[in-house]
C-alpha positions in Angstrom: 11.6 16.1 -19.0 8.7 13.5 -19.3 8.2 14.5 -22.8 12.3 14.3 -23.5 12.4 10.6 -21.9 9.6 9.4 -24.0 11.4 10.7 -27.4 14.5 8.8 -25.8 12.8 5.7 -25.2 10.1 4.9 -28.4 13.8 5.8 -30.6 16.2 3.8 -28.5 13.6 0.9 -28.5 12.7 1.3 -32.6 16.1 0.5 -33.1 15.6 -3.3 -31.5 12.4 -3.3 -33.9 14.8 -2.0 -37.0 17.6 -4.1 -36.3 15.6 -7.6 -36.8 13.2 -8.8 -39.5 9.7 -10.4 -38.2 7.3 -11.7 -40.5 4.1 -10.1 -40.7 2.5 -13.2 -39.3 4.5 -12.8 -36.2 4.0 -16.0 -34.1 3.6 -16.3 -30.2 7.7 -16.6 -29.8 8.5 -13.3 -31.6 5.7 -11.5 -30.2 6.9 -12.1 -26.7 11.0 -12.0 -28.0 9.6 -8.1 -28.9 8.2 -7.5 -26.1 10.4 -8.6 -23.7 13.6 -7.2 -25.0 11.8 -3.5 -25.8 11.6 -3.6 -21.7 14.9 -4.7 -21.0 16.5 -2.1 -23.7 13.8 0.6 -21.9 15.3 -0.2 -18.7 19.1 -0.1 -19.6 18.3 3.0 -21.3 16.0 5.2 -19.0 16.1 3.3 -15.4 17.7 5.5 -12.8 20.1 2.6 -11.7 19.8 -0.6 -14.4 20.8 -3.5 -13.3 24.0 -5.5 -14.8 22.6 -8.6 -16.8 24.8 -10.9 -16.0 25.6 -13.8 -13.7 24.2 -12.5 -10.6 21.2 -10.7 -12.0 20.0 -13.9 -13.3 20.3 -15.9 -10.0 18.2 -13.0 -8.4 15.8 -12.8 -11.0 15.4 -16.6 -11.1 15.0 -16.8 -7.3 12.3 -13.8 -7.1 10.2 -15.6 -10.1 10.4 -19.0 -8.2 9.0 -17.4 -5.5 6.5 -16.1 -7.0 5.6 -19.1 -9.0 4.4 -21.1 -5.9 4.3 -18.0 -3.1 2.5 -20.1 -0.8 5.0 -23.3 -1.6 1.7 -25.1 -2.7 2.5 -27.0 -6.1 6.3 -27.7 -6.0 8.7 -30.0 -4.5 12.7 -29.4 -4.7 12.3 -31.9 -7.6 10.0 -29.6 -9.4 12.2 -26.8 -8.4 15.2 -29.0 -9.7 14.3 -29.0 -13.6 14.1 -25.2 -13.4 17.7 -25.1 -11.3 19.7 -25.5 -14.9 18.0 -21.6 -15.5 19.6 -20.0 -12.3 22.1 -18.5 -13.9 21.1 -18.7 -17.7 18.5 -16.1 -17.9 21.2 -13.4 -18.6 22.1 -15.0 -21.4 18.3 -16.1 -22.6 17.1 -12.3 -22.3 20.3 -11.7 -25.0 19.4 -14.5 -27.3 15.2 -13.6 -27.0 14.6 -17.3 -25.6 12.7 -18.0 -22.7 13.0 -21.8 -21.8 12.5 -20.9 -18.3 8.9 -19.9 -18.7 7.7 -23.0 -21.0 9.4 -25.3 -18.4 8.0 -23.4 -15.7 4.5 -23.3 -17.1 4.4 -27.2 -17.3 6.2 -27.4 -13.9 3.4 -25.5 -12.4 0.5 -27.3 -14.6 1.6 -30.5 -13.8 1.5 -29.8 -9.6 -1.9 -28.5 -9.7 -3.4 -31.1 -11.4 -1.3 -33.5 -8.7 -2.3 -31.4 -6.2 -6.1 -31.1 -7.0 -6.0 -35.0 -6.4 -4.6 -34.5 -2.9 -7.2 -31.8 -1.5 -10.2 -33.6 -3.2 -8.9 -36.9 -1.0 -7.8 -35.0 2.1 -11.5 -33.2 1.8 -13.0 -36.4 1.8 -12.5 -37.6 5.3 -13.0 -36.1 8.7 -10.3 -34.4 10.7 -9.3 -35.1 14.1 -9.4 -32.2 15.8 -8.2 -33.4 19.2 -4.4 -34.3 18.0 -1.7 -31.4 19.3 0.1 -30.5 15.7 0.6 -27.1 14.6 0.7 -25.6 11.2 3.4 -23.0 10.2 1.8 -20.1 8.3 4.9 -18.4 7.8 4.9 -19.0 3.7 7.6 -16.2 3.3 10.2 -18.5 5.0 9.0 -21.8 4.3 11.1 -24.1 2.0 9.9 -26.4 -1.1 8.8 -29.9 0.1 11.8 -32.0 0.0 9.0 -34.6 -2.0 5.5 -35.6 -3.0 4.7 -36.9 0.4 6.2 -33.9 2.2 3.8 -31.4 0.0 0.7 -34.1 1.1 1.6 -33.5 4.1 2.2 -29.1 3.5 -1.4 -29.6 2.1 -2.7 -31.8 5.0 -2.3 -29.4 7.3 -3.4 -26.0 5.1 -6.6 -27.7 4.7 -6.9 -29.0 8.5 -6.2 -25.2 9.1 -8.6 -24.2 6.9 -11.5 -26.2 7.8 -10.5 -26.0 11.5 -11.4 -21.5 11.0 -14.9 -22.7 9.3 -15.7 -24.8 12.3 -14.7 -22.1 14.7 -16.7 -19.7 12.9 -19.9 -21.6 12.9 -19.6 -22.9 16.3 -19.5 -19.0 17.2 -22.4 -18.2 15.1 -24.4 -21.0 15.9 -23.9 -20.0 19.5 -24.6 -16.3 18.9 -28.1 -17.6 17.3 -29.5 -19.8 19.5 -28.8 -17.4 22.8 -30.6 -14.9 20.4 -33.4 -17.7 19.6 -33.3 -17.0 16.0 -35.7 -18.2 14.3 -35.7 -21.6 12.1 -31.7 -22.4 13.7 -31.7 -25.5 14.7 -28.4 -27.0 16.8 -26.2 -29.0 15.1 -23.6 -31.5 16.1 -19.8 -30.9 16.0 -19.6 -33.6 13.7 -22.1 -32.1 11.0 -20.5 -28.5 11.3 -17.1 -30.4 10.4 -18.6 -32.1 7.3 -20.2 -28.4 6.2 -16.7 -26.8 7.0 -15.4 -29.7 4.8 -17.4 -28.7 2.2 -17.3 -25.2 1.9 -13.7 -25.6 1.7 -13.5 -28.1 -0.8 -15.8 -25.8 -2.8 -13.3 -22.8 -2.1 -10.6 -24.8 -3.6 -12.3 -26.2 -6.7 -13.7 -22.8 -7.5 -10.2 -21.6 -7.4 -8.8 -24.4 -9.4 -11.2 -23.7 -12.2 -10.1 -20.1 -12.0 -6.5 -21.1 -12.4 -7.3 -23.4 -15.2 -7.9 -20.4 -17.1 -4.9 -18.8 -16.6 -3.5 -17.7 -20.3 -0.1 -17.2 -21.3 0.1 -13.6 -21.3 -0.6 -14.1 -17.6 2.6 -16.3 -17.1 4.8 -14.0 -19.1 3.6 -10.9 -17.2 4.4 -12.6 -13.9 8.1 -13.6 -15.2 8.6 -10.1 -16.8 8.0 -8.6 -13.7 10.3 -10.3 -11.8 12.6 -9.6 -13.9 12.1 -5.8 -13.8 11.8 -5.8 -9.5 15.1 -6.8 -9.2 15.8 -3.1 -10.9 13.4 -1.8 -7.9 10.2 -2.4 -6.6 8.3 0.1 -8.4 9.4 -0.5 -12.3 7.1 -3.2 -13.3 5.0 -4.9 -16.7 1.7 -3.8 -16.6 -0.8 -6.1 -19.6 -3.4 -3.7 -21.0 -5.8 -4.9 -18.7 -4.3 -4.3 -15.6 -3.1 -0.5 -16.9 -6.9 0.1 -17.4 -7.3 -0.7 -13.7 -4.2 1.2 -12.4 -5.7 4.1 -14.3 -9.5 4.0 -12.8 -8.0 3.3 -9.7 -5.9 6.6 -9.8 -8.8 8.8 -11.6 -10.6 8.2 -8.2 -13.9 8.4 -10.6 -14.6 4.4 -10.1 -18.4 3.5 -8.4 -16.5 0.8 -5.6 -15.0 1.5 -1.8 -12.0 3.9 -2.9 -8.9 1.5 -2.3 -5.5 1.0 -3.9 -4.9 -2.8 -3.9 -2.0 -4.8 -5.1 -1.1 -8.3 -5.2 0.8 -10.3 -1.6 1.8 -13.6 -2.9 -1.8 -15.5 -2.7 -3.6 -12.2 -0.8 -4.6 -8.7 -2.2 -3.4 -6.1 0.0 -5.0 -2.7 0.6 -2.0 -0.4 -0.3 -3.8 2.9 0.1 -7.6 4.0 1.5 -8.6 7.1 -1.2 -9.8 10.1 0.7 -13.4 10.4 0.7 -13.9 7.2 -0.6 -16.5 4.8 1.5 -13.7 2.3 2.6 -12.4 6.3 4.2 -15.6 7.3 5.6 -15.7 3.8 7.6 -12.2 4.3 9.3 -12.0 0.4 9.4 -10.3 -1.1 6.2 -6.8 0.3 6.2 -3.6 0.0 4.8 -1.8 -3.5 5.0 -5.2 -5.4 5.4 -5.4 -8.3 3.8 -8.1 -9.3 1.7 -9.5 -13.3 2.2 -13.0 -13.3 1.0 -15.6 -10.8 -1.0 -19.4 -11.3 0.2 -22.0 -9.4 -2.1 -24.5 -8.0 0.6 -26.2 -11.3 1.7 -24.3 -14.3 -0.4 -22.0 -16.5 0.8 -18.2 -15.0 1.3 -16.1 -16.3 -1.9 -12.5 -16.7 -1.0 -10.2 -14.5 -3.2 -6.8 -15.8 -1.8 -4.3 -17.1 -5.1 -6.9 -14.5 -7.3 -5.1 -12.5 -9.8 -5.8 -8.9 -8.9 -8.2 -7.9 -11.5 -10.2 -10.6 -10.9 -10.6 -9.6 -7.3 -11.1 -5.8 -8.2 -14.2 -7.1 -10.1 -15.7 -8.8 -7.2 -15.0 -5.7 -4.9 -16.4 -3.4 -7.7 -19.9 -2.3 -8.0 -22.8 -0.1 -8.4 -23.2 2.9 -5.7 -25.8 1.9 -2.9 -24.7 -1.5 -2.9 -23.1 -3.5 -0.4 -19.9 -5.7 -0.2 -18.8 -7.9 2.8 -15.0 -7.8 2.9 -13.2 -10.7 5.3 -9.4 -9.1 6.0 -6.4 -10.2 8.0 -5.5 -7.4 10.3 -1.4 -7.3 10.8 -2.4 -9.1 14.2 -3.6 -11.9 12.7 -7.4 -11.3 13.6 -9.4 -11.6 10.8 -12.3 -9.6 10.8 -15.9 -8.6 8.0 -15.8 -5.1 7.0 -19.3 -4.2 5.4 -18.8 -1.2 2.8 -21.5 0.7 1.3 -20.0 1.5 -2.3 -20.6 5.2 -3.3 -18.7 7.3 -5.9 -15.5 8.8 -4.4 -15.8 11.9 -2.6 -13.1 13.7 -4.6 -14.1 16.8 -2.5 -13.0 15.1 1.0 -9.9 14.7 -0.7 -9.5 18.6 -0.5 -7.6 21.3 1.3 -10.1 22.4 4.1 -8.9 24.4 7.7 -10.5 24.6 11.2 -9.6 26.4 14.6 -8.3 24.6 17.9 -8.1 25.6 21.3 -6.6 23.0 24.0 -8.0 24.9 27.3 -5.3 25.5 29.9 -2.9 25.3 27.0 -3.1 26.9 23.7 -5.7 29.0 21.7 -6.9 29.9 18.6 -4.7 27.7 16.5 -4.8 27.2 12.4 -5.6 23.3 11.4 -4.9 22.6 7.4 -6.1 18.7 6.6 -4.2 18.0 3.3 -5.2 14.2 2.8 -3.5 14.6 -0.8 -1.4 16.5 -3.2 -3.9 17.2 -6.1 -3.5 19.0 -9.4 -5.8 18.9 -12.2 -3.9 19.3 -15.4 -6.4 18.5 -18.0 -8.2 22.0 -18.1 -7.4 25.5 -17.4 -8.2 26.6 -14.4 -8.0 23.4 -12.6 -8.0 22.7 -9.1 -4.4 23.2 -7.1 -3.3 21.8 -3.3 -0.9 24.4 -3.1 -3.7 27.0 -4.4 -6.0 25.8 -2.2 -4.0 25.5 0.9 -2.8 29.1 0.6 -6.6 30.4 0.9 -6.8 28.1 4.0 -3.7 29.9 5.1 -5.6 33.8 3.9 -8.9 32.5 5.7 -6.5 31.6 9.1 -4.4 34.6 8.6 -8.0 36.8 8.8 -8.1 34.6 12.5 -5.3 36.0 13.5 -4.0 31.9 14.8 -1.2 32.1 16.8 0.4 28.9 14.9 -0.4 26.3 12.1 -0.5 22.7 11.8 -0.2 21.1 8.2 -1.8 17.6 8.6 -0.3 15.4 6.0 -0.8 11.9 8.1 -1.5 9.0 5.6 -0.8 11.6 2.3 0.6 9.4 -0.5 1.9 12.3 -2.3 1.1 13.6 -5.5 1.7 16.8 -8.0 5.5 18.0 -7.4 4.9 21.3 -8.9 2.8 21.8 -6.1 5.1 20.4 -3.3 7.5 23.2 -4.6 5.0 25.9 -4.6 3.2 25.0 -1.5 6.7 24.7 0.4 7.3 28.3 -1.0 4.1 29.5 0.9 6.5 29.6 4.1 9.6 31.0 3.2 11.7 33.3 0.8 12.3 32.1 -2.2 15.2 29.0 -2.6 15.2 25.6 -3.2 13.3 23.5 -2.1 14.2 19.9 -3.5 16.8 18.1 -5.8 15.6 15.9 -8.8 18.3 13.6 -10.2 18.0 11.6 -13.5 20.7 9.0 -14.2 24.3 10.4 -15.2 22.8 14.0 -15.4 23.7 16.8 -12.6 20.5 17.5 -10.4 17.8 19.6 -11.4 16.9 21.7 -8.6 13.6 22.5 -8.2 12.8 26.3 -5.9 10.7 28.3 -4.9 10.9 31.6 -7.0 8.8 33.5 -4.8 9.8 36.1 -2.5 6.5 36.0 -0.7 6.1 35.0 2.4 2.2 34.2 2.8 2.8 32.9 6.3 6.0 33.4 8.8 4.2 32.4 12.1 4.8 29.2 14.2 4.7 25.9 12.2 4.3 22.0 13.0 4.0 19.3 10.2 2.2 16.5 11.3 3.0 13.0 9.1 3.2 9.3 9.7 4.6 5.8 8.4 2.3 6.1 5.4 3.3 10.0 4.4 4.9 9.2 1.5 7.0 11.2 -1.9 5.6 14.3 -2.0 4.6 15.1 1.4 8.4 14.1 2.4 9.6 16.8 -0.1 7.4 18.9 1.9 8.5 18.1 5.4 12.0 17.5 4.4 12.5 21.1 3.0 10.9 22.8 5.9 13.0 20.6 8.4 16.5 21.4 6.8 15.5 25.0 6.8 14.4 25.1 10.2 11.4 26.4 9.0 9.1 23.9 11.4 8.6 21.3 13.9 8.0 17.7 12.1 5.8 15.8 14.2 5.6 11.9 13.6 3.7 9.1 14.3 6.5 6.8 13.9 9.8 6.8 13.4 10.0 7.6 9.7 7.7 8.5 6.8 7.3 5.9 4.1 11.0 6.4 2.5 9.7 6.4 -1.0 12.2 9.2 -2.7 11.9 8.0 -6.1 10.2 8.9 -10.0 8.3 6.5 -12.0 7.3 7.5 -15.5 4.7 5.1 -17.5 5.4 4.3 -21.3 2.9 3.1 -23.7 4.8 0.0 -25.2 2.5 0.3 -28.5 4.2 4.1 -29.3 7.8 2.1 -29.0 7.2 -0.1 -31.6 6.4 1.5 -34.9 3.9 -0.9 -37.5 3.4 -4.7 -36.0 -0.5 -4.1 -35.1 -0.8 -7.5 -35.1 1.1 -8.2 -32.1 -0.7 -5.1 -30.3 -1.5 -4.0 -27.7 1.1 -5.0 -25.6 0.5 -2.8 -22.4 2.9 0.2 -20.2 6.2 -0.3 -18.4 6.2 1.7 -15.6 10.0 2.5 -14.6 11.7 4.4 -12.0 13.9 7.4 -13.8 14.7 9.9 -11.1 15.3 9.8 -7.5 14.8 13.0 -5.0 17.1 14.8 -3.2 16.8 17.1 0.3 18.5 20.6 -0.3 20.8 19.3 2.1 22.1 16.5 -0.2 20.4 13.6 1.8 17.7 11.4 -0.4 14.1 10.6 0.9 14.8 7.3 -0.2 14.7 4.4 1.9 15.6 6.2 5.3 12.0 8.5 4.2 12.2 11.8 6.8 13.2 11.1 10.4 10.7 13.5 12.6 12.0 16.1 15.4 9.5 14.6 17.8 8.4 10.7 17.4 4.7 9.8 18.6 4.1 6.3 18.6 1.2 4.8 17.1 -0.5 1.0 16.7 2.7 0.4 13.8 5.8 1.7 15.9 7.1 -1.5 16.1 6.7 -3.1 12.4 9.0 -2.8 10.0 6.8 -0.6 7.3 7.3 1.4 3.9 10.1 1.2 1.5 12.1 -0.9 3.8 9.8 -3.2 3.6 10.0 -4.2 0.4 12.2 -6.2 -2.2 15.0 -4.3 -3.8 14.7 -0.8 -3.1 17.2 1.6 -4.1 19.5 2.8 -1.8 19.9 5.7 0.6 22.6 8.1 -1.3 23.4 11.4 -1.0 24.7 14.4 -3.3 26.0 18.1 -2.7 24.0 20.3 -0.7 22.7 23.3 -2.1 22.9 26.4 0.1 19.7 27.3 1.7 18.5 29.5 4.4 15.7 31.7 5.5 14.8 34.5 8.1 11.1 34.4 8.5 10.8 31.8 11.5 13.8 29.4 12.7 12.9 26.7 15.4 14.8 27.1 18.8 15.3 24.5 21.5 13.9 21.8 19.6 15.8 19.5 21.6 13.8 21.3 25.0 10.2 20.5 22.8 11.0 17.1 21.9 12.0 16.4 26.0 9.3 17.8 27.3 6.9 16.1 24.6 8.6 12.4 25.3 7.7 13.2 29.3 4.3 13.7 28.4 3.7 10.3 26.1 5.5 8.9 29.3 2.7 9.7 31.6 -0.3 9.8 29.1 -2.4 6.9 29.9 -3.9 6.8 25.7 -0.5 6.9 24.5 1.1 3.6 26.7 -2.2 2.2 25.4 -1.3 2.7 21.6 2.5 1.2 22.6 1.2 -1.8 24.4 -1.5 -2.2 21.1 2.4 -1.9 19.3 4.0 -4.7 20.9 0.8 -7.1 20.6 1.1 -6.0 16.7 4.6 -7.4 16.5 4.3 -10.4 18.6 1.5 -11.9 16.8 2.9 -10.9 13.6 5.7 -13.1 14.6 3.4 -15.5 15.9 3.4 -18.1 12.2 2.9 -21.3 14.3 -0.8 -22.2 15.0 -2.7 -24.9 16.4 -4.8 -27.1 14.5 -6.5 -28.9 17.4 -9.7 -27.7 18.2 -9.3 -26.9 22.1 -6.4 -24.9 21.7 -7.1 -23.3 18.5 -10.4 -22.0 20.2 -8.5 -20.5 23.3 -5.7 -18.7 20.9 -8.4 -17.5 18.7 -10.8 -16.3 21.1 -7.9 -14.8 23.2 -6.5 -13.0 19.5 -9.6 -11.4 19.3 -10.4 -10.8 23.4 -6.9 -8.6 23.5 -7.7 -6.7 19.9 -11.0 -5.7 21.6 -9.1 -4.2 24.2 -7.5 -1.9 21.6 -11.1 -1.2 19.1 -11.5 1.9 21.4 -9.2 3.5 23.0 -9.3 6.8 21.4 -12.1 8.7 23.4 -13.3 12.3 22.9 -11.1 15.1 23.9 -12.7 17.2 26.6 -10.5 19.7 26.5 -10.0 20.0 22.4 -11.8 22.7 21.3 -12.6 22.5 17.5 -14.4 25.0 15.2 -15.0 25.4 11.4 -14.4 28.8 10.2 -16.9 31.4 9.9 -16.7 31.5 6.1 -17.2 27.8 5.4 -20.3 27.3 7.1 -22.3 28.4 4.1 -20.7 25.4 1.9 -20.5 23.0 4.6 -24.2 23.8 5.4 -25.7 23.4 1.5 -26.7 19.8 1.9 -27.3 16.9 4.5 -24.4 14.7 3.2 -21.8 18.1 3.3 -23.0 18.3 6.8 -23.0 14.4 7.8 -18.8 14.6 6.1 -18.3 17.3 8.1 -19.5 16.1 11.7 -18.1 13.4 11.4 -14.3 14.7 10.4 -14.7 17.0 13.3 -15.5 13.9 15.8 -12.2 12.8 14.2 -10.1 15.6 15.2 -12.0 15.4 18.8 -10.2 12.2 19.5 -7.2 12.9 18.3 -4.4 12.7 20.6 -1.5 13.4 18.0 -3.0 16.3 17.1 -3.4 16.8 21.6 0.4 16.8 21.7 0.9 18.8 18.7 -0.9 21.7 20.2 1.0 21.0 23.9 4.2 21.7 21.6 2.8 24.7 19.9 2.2 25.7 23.2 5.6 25.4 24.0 7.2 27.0 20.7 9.1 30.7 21.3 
């Protein structure tokens, strides 16, 4: 099908190329005319749902690129935004023609308010605050409208800068503290007044250095941002990706990068951490996760350099380096605390990324129960004999099987998905053969992927353990084996991610025959297919609702695919019949009683709520002092109620956890084998999901 869609494409988009004559010296205007109208034909040919180009598709498009042309309302006023108005509903009609007046005029729109702008922070910079005056500054840049004129943006920047200078101060006051009760040597105490004139300084420094960074912004840069809002209004994940940033999507997904093994993307002015790799160092540390934000980069001992309004790749450099070396990382927890992760980088552990079992006992409860950890669907396709998840998790099932466990529990918590050849087969390890998921491509009937297997490797008890960050393949998973009755789903949150759709990359070079002069010109990444449940229901958007909720520090934030700009919807098709006889749940509704009475009275879980509802309310919280007294007491009292929260997870007494017999030899072979081990085990120990999930095994017929 990949193979089929490609052909499609490269002859669909040759035909643009055919149709019009370009000079061999192709300026600028043509090149980007060719590129930009090879990705819109791509997308009306190939994208599962294209967009109409017309009246309304322009006024979203041209609201999602002003957007992200000043994110953080920085540069322009409403009547900056005002000579870019006339496009609102003309970019339809410039995509047809292969103009683009929009991006020159927004180009010297933008130009033109940072060099205003650099006049107002280096005059702002160059005076003390008073930090004694109640004002507050509103942080919530998702909401906040274009100054309504130059004084009103002085003013937006008057207050970012107080803000900023007002954290530095804090920060040094704290040290300065912390060193003097410690009686470091050489620190000598300093006044307020010359901590506010360093704190003054370091941030005028911040913002030059990012000036000068912007000042080298090229045009390709501009056009990628306005190509790809034009593509997100298709759907979040169909974007533009330059040469340069497909050469960092691809290390980043080879998982073979010397760094901390994290998936970033870009937030506006922040990089966010999108994904922590299995066995990567930022994994092994358990305390960068998922929708941290990044603010600064420290190498080892230097000085943090702020990163926020950095293009990506420019960040991923900093973050990058050599194994053994160390990088300070300053993040924005989705409290608001900020907080500096030190990360040792290493090479990726692919091998921690792996298939690998365990036996549980929960004394006065259950015994002798089968743990598979599946942080990941892998396949490797580039050589025979490669390693397979669903290969490897059915010898974790043989090696549990020769325990005789009395139940299983399939951990795929935090899986991002992955190889869909092996969600089918993998699913197929637990029932008779049948299907086991519905692909769709646009205007074609549903391909329906099974499971042609009769075998039944295992027909015992099963529980599928997932989360808010479970996401694609591992829905397919727990989907299947939920309309087939086949196990308990077990969440830690309300949903899964929600992401049911298929995104293929195309190389934009092989879609334009000749014209190496203009090359290379980079991938589009597109969505083409969407899944389906054998029950007719999508994964999309709604992701896989679990038989028993857990909550966990996220239950109350709105998180995965609903989360972001344009998703597809929630749609369903035909069911296809499916059944199976080797194990149907009973009295689900009974388990998922019983297990809500126990959250009710189990003091670590109304721990992990109340840590939920301090989540939402300070991610709500956007207003925030900017005079020093009051600042200090919300800061201090931000960080005094997170610390109530760092440790609430304590060792299990009565889990009971043991590697198998026959892994010990591996496990045993070297120091760091051993050290990845004890420390997944100490995991488990205090895991109180996995606590409940047994206490429902327990309670399984």
């Amino acid at each position: 099908m990949r193979n089929k869609g490609a052909i499609i494409f490269i002859l669909a988009l040759s035909t643009i190329v055919a149709g019009a004559y370009f000079p061999f010296n192709t300026n600028n205007s043509q090149k980007e005319t060719i590129l930009i109208q090879t990705i819109m034909e791509g997308l009306k040919q190939l994208h599962f749902q294209p967009a109409a180009i017309d009246d309304e598709y322009s006024s979203k498009a041209f609201n999602m690129y002003l957007d992200r042309l000043d994110a953080g309302r920085r540069w322009l006023t409403q009547e900056d935004v005002a000579k870019l108005k006339p496009f609102e509903k003309s970019i339809d009609d410039e995509l047809e023609q292969g103009t683009f007046g929009i991006l020159d005029v927004a180009i010297e729109v933008l130009e033109a308010g940072k060099i205003k702008t650099k006049t107002y922070f280096e005059d702002i910079l160059s005076k003390p605050f008073d930090f004694t005056s109640k004002e507050t500054v509103d942080l919530d840049y998702e909401n906040k409208p274009f100054a309504k004129n130059e004084a009103e943006l002085k003013e937006y920047w008057r207050k970012a800068l107080k803000y900023e200078t007002l954290n530095k101060v804090y920060s040094k006051q704290k040290k300065q503290k912390e060193d003097l009760e410690k009686d470091v040597k050489d620190v000598t105490e300093k006044s307020f007044a010359e901590l506010e004139a360093e704190a003054r300084k370091d941030v005028l420094k911040t913002f030059t250095d990012w000036y000068d960074r912007m000042s080298k912004d090229r045009r390709s840069d501009h056009l990628s941002d306005y190509i790809n809002a034009l593509t997100s209004i298709y759907d979040p994940h169909t974007n533009y990706l330059l040469p340069k940033d497909k050469d960092n999507f691809d290390i980043n997904m080879s998982g073979t990068l010397e760094g901390i093994g994290a998936r970033l993307q870009t937030d506006g002015d922040f990089t966010k951490v999108t994904d922590i790799i299995p066995g990567g160092p930022a994994w092994r540390g358990k305390e960068l996760e998922s929708n941290d934000l990044i603010i600064k980069v420290a190498q080892d001992e230097e000085d943090p350099f702020d990163v926020k309004g950095l293009r990506l790749d420019d960040v991923v450099k900093k973050i990058r380096g050599k194994k053994g070396t160390i990088v300070n990382l300053t993040v924005r927890k989705v409290d608001g605390t900020e907080k500096v992760i030190t990360i040792t980088r290493d090479v990726v552990e692919i091998d921690e990324g792996y298939a690998k079992s365990a036996i549980i006992d929960l004394d006065g409860s259950v015994k002798n129960i089968g743990y598979i950890d599946l942080p990941r669907f892998y396949a490797d396709f580039n050589r025979s004999g490669g390693r397979s998840c669903a290969d490897d998790v059915a010898k974790e099932i043989e090696k549990l099987k020769a325990k005789n466990v009395g139940g299983i529990i399939l951990d795929l918590r935090s899986n991002g998905g992955g190889s869909l050849r092996d969600v089918v087969k993998m699913t197929g390890l637990f029932i008779e053969e049948g299907p086991i998921v519905q692909v769709k491509t646009r205007d074609q009937d549903p391909d329906v992927l099974a499971d042609k297997d009769p075998t039944v490797q295992y027909d015992g008890k099963l529980i599928v353990l997932v989360n808010s960050f479970s996401a694609s393949a591992s829905e397919i998973l727990a989907a299947a084996l939920q309309d087939y009755q086949r196990a308990i789903i077990i969440g830690t949150g309300k949903t899964t991610f929600g992401k049911g759709t298929v995104q293929r990359f195309f190389d934009l070079d092989r879609a334009i025959r000749g014209y190496s002069e203009i090359k290379p010109l980079g991938d589009v990444k597109l969505t083409i297919q969407k899944f389906y449940r054998v029950d007719g229901g999508s994964t999309q958007l709604k992701g896989v609702k679990p038989d028993i909720i857990l909550p966990d520090r996220y239950y109350e934030l709105k998180l995965g695919e609903q989360d972001q700009e344009y998703p597809l919807d929630w749609t369903e098709i035909e069911p296809v019949q499916h059944d199976q006889k080797v194990y149907k749940v009973n009295g689900l509704d009974l388990l998922a009683k019983s297990s809500h009475g126990r959250i009710a009275n189990h003091p670590t879980f109304q721990l992990v709520l109340e840590d939920a509802s301090r989540l939402k309310q300070q991610r709500e919280e956007l207003d925030y002092p900017l005079d020093l007294e009051t600042y200090s007491a919300d800061r201090k009292g931000r960080e005094d109620r997170a610390k109530l929260f760092e440790d609430i997870f304590k060792p299990i007494d009565a889990l009971k956890i043991a590697n198998l017999d026959v892994d010990l030899t591996t496990i045993n072979m070297d120091e760091a084998n051993q050290a990845r081990n004890t420390e997944w085990l100490e995991n488990l120990q205090e895991d109180i999901y996995l606590e409940e999930a047994l206490r429902v095994m327990a309670e399984m017929k």
